[in-house]
C-alpha positions, 0 to 999 in steps of 0.5 A, a space after each residue: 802254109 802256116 795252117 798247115 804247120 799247125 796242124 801237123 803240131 796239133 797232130 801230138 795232142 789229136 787226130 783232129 785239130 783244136 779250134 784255132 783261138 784254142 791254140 793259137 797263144 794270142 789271137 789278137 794279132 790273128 784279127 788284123 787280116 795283115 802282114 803283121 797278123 802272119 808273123 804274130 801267128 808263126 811267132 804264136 808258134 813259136 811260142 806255143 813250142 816253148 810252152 809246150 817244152 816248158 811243160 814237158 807234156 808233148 810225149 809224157 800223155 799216153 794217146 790223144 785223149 791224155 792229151 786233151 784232158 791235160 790241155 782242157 781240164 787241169 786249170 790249177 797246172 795250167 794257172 801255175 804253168 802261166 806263172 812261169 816264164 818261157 825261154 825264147 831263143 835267138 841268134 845273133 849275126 855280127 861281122 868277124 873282124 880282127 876285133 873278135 880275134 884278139 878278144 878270142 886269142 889274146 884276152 880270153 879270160 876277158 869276159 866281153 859280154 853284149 846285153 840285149 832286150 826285147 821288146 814287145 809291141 804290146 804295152 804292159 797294162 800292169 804298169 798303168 803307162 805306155 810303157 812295153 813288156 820287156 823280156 829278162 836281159 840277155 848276155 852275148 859273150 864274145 868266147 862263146 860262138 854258136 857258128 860261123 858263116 863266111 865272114 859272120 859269127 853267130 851267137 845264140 842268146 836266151 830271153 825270159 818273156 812272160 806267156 802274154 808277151 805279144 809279138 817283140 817289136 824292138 830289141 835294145 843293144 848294149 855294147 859292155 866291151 872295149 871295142 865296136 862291133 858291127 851288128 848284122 841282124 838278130 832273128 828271134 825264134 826264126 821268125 821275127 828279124 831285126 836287120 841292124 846294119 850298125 857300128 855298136 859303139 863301147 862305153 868309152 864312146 861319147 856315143 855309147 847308149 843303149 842302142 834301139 833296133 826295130 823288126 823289118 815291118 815298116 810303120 808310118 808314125 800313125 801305125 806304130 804298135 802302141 808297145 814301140 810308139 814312144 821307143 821310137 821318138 827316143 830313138 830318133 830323138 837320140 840321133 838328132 843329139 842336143 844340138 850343141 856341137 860345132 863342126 867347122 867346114 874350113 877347105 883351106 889350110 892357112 896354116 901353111 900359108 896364105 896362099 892355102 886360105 879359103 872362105 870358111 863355110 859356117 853359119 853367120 849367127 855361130 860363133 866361130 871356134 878357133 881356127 884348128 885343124 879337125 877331120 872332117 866327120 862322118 857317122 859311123 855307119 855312113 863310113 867307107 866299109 872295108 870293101 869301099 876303102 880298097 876298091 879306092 886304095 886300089 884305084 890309086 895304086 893304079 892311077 900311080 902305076 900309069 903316071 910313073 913312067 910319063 913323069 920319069 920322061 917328061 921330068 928328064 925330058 929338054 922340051 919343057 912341059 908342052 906337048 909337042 905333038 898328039 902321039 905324045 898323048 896317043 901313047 898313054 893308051 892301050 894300042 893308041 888311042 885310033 888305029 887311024 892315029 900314026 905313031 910318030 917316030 922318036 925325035 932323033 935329037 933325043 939320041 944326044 941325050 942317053 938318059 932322056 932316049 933310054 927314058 923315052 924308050 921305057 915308056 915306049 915299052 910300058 905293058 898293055 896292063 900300065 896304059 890307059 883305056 882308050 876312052 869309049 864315049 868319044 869319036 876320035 879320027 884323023 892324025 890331029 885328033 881334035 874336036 869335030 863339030 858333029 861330035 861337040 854337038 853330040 857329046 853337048 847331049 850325051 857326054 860328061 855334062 849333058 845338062 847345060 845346054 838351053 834354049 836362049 830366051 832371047 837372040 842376041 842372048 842377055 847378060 844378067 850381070 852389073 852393066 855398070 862393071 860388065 858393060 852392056 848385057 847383049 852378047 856380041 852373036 849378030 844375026 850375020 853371024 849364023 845367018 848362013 847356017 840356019 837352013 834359010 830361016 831367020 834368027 827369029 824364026 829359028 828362035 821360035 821354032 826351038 832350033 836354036 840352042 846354047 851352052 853359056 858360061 858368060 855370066 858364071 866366069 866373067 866376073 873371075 876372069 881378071 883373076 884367073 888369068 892372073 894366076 900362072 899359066 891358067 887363061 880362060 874366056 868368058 864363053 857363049 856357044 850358039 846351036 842349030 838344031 839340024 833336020 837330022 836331029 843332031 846339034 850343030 856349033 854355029 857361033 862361039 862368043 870369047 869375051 875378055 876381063 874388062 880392061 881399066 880403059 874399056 871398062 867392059 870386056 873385049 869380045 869376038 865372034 868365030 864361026 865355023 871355018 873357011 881356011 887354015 887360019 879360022 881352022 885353027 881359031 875354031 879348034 881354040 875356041 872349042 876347046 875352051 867352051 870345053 874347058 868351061 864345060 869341064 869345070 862347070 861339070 865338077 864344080 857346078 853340076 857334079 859337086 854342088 847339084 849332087 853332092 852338097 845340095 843333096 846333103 842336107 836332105 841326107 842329114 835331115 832324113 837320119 835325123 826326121 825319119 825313124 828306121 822304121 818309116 817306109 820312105 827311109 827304107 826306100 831312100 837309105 841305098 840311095 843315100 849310102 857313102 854320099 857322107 863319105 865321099 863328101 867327106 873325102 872330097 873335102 880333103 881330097 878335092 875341092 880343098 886349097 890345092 886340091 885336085 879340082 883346083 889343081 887340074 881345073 881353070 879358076 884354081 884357087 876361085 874354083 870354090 868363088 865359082 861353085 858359091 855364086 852359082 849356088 847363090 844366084 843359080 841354084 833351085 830345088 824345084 828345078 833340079 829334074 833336068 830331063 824336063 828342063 828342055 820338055 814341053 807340057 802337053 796335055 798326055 805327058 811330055 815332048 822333048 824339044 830335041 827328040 834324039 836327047 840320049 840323056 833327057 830321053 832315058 832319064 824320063 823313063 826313070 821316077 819315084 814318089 811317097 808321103 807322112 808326118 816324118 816325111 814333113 819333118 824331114 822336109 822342114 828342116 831342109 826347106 819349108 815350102 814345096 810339094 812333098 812328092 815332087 821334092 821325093 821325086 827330084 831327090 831320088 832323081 839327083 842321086 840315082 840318074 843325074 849322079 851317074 850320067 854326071 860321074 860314071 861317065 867322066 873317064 870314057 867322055 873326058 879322058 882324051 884331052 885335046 878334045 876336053 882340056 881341063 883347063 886352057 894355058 894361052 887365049 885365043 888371039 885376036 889380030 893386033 895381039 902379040 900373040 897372034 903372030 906366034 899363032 899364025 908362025 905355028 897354029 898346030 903348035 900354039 893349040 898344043 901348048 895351049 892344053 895342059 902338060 902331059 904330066 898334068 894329063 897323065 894326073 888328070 886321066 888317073 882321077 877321072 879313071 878312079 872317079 868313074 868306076 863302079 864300086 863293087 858293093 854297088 846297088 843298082 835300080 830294081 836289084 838289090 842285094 838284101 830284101 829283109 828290109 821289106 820282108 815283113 810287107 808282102 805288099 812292097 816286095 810285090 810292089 819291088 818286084 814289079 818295079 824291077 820288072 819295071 826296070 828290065 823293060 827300060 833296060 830293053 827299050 834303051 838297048 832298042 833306042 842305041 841301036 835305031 839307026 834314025 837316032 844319030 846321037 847314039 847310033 852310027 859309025 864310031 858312035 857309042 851307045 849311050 849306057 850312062 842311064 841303064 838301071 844295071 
């Protein structure tokens, strides 16, 4: 096609074409046969045009053979003409804001101007260094708009180049006004683009420099144009800074009191500065874009719409903060949370209280709009609504935290704590206990023929045990959940192991074993103890596996890749959608939720040891090399991988999903978070964690987690043992006992609202083999091929999880009441 442009180009000077080293301004570009030579030779063209305006010759020649023998013989004019310097023209793409209206309407004898350069790939051997060509500088001035498109200004600017200036290979920004501004793209000539994407900071700004922008061509640090090979260690090396800042992360706030005090996280060998309150930082380009903040704004205002009216009846309410019955929580969503679930009529003793029943009746009449969505992921029958043992086992594999379940490595299963402090390591879980439900094997069979599982939180919570039970109305259990692995596929609970904080004269933790039940009394023990496994699970879900294995683990790769990977390095072109906002939201998080008093330890167990919890699993837990879940309950073989449990929606889709690649910047970027570990495995296990890993743990958490009988956040009495005081209220009332277990409604009401905001999809969302803008790659015909075919890729996958939902042989996602599971689809 470009052939054929110059042909036609050719066709004002001659019926027959020049030779191509004739026309072509530089053919040096032409003879490297890539994806660089194409653009150099549109932009030779482009060159070409502007020699050709520059000499004014096009038409001034009467016929072809004037043309020819102005071309070939007048040396002199042509020695004189290369003198000169020809004129390049770009546009400029910058976002509208308010800034631009007040610069265009309130100060317009102000004159704002943009400075811009570019540079050439090439070097300048006139300077005898490595030093670039570089063009005149340019001015942009705010008042002076070319057009605008939508939400974008356009402006055009003017560059001088000498006629041997080569392909531009970067162009360098300077922001002479008062304000930022966010810069889009810079296309020079129509051929050679610049994709931005950046806050430009004013010279007021401790970060004002002259700012560095790179074409769409990616280059490893080995194939960087010798014109931009030095420009880009500048560049980089202004990103990483000096090295002398200080930014404290202090989640508590102490000065409100010491109740408010938490653990300052900072380097041992730093200083510490005074203990002030500082905003948490976030760069600027890794800030909430306008889009982000109001879909958040909008999240909240309907998170508070949908509490105001429960917390107006509960407030005025004479029952106190219990629920008494499950169509108080029933009621919140839209047409009940089960067409099977009756309404329960108004306490009639309401009526001697105007204010309370009128209160009461408001609520009732709440629109369609104001309530809940009845959560999708969860099967939900009967009056009593709790927990069915089939639905426990399937939402183990599929729900809001499939990532805890494993095989035991031993049975009885084996503490790992201080036996000294904890007393001895075996659980209490016996053979007798489970015997009846292992479809005539042994525990040591069932052991080693992988049919047995289990969900443990025995270490993790009982050395805070004694702690949390302390603190108001929070009471949990140190938890073991033993699994059997049925013919049918499915998990099915077996044995539940509730141990106590260690007593002064026991000194080791009490424990009982409950199995599934027989009667009414062990119904209602079996339907705690699930409950608080649950409960467990949920926090171990958002302090553990949400927080610490996605957000912060992540962050200091995402740091050590703005620092260790030029924009230009193709591994940084294919991580930057997948890190987009994780700054910003860990930023917000810290403020927001896993601050002293913050929503998780509001909502969740261990309140203020929630942050205790997250740092000793970190510390005694965590492991980068074992982050690729999916494989966690995988057997090698030797043609790839057999899941354990073959109907494992989580573990299967999530094998269908991988990513790998190398180089020089690559190793930087991996020194400075870890020193040891294959590459491509620590690439494979980081685009993992915050692709699927992050949307099977969040997207999930309303639809799997929004009905709380059966997932509490967090539990308010114990389950009763015999001998216990209260046992006796438990056997009095063990319906009402479990419901004054959960959290108040108000409590409910909040908790639904967080999980509604934290699991809805942004709208400025990418999602795998779609994204929005490919100029990235637009210089490499050979990854955007490459992308294509793995978007292609992705539609396949798409396909075989559709196919996958809807086997009937797969009972964990297919079946009466069932939801299929979508967490993993790549749209």
């Amino acid at each position: 096609m470009a052939m054929t442009v110059a042909g036609e180009a050719l066709e004002e000077y001659s019926p027959n074409p020049l030779p191509k080293s004739r026309f072509i301004f530089s053919n040096h570009f032409i003879l490297q046969q890539n994806n660089r030579s194409s653009i150099a030779f549109s932009f030779s063209l482009a060159l070409d045009k502007s020699r050709r305006r520059l000499r004014q010759k096009v038409r001034a020649p009467a016929g072809a053979e004037a043309a020819l023998k102005n071309y070939y013989n007048e040396p002199m004019e042509a020695m004189a003409e290369m003198s000169q310097k020809l004129k390049m023209e770009a546009l400029v793409t910058v976002r509208n804001t308010m800034f631009h209206w007040l610069q265009s309407f309130i100060n317009p004898w102000q004159k704002s101007t943009i400075v811009l350069q570019l540079i050439s790939s090439d070097i300048d051997p006139s300077k005898g260094t490595m030093q670039p060509k570089r063009s005149s500088k340019a001015t942009l001035e705010w008042s002076k708009r070319f057009k605008t498109e939508d939400k974008l200004i356009i402006y055009k600017v003017e560059f001088m180049v000498e006629p041997n200036f080569g392909v531009p290979g970067a162009i360098t920004v300077i922001n002479m006004c008062q304000n930022e501004f966010y810069l889009e793209s810079i296309t020079v000539e129509g051929v050679i683009h610049f994709p931005c994407d950046s806050w430009v900071q004013p010279p007021q700004n401790c970060h004002a420099e002259k700012r560095t922008f790179f074409t769409e061509k990616a280059y490893l640090p080995c194939q960087t144009p010798s014109g931009i090979k030095e420009i880009r260690e500048m560049e980089l090396n202004q990103l990483r800074g000096d090295g002398k800042g200080f930014r404290k992360l202090d989640l508590g706030n102490p000065d409100k009191g010491m109740e408010y005090a938490r653990p300052i996280l900072v380097d041992e060998n730093t200083e510490s500065p005074a203990n002030v309150s500082t905003p948490m930082y976030v760069p600027r380009d890794e800030a909430f874009e306008d889009s982000k903040r109001k879909d958040i704004s909008a999240g909240k205002l309907k998170g508070v719409l949908k509490n105001f009216i429960p917390t107006l009846v509960r407030k005025a309410s004479i029952h106190g903060d219990s629920i008494k019955d499950f169509s108080e929580i029933n009621r919140l969503y839209k047409k009940s949370i089960n067409t099977a679930v009756k309404e329960n009529s108004q306490n009639e003793s309401w009526k001697n209280f105007p204010l309370t029943y009128n209160l009461s009746k408001m609520s009732e009449s709440i629109t369609e709009s104001h309530r809940f969505d009845a959560p999708k992921g969860i099967s939900v029958s009967g009056e009593l609504s709790c927990l069915r043992d089939d639905e426990f086992g399937r939402l183990t594999l599929r729900g809001m935290n499939p990532f805890s379940i494993e095989r035991p490595k031993a049975f009885p299963p084996v503490s790992k704590l201080n036996t000294s402090i904890y007393g001895p390591p075996e659980s209490a879980v016996e053979e007798e206990h489970i015997i009846a439900h292992l479809n005539g094997m042994s525990a040591q069979q069932a052991l080693e023929e992988h049919k047995l599982f289990i969900l443990d939180y025995n270490d993790i919570y009982l050395p805070f045990l004694s702690r949390i039970n302390s603190v108001g109305d929070r009471k949990a259990h140190a938890t073991r959940t033993i699994f059997y692995l049925t013919p049918l596929g499915t998990l099915k609970p077996i044995a539940i192991e509730l141990s106590s904080a260690p007593s002064l004269e026991l000194n080791s933790p009490s424990k009982q074993v409950l199995t599934p039940p027989v009667d009414a009394t062990t119904y209602w023990l079996w339907q705690l103890a699930k409950a608080h496994v649950c409960s467990s699970d949920a926090g171990a879900h958002q302090r553990i596996h949400h927080w610490l294995r996605i957000h912060a683990c992540m962050e200091p790769f995402i740091i050590a890749a703005h620092r260790q990977l030029s924009v230009m390095h193709p591994v940084y072109k294919i991580l930057k959608p997948h890190m987009l906002y994780t700054l910003a939201i860990n930023a917000e998080a810290r403020e927001v939720l896993i601050s002293a008093n913050g929503i998780v330890e509001s909502y969740f167990g261990p309140q203020k040891y929630c942050l205790g919890i997250t740092e000793s699993a970190y510390r005694d837990w965590w492991r980068f090399d074992m982050e690729a879940s999916p494989l966690i309950l995988s057997e090698a073989q030797v043609h790839g991988l057999r899941l354990v449990i073959e109907d494992y929606p989580y573990a299967n889709d999530g094998l269908l999903i991988c990513l790998v690649q190398f180089d020089t910047e690559l190793q930087a970027w991996c020194n400075e978070f870890i020193n040891v570990g294959d590459l491509v495995s620590m690439l494979t296990i980081f685009i993992w964690v915050v692709t699927a890993q992050h949307a099977a743990s969040n997207y999930g958490q309303y639809h799997y987690g929004g009905y709380v009988p059966i997932r509490p956040p967090h539990m308010r009495r114990l389950v009763p043992m015999q001998g216990d005081v209260e046992y006796e209220h438990f056997l009095a009332d063990p319906r009402g006992y479990y419901l004054s277990s959960l959290p108040s409604l108000l409590q409910v009401t909040h908790f639904m609202s967080v999980l509604d905001i934290l699991s809805t999809h942004a709208v400025d969302k990418e999602y795998m083999g779609a994204r929005k803008d490919l100029s990235t790659w637009s210089g490499d015909v050979v990854i955007i091929e490459a992308f294509y075919g793995f978007s292609m890729e992705m539609k396949k996958i798409e396909k075989e999880i559709e196919k996958r939902n809807s086997d009937p042989n797969n009972r964990n996602r297919f079946g009466a009441g069932i939801a299929p599971y979508e967490l993993l689809l790549p749209s």
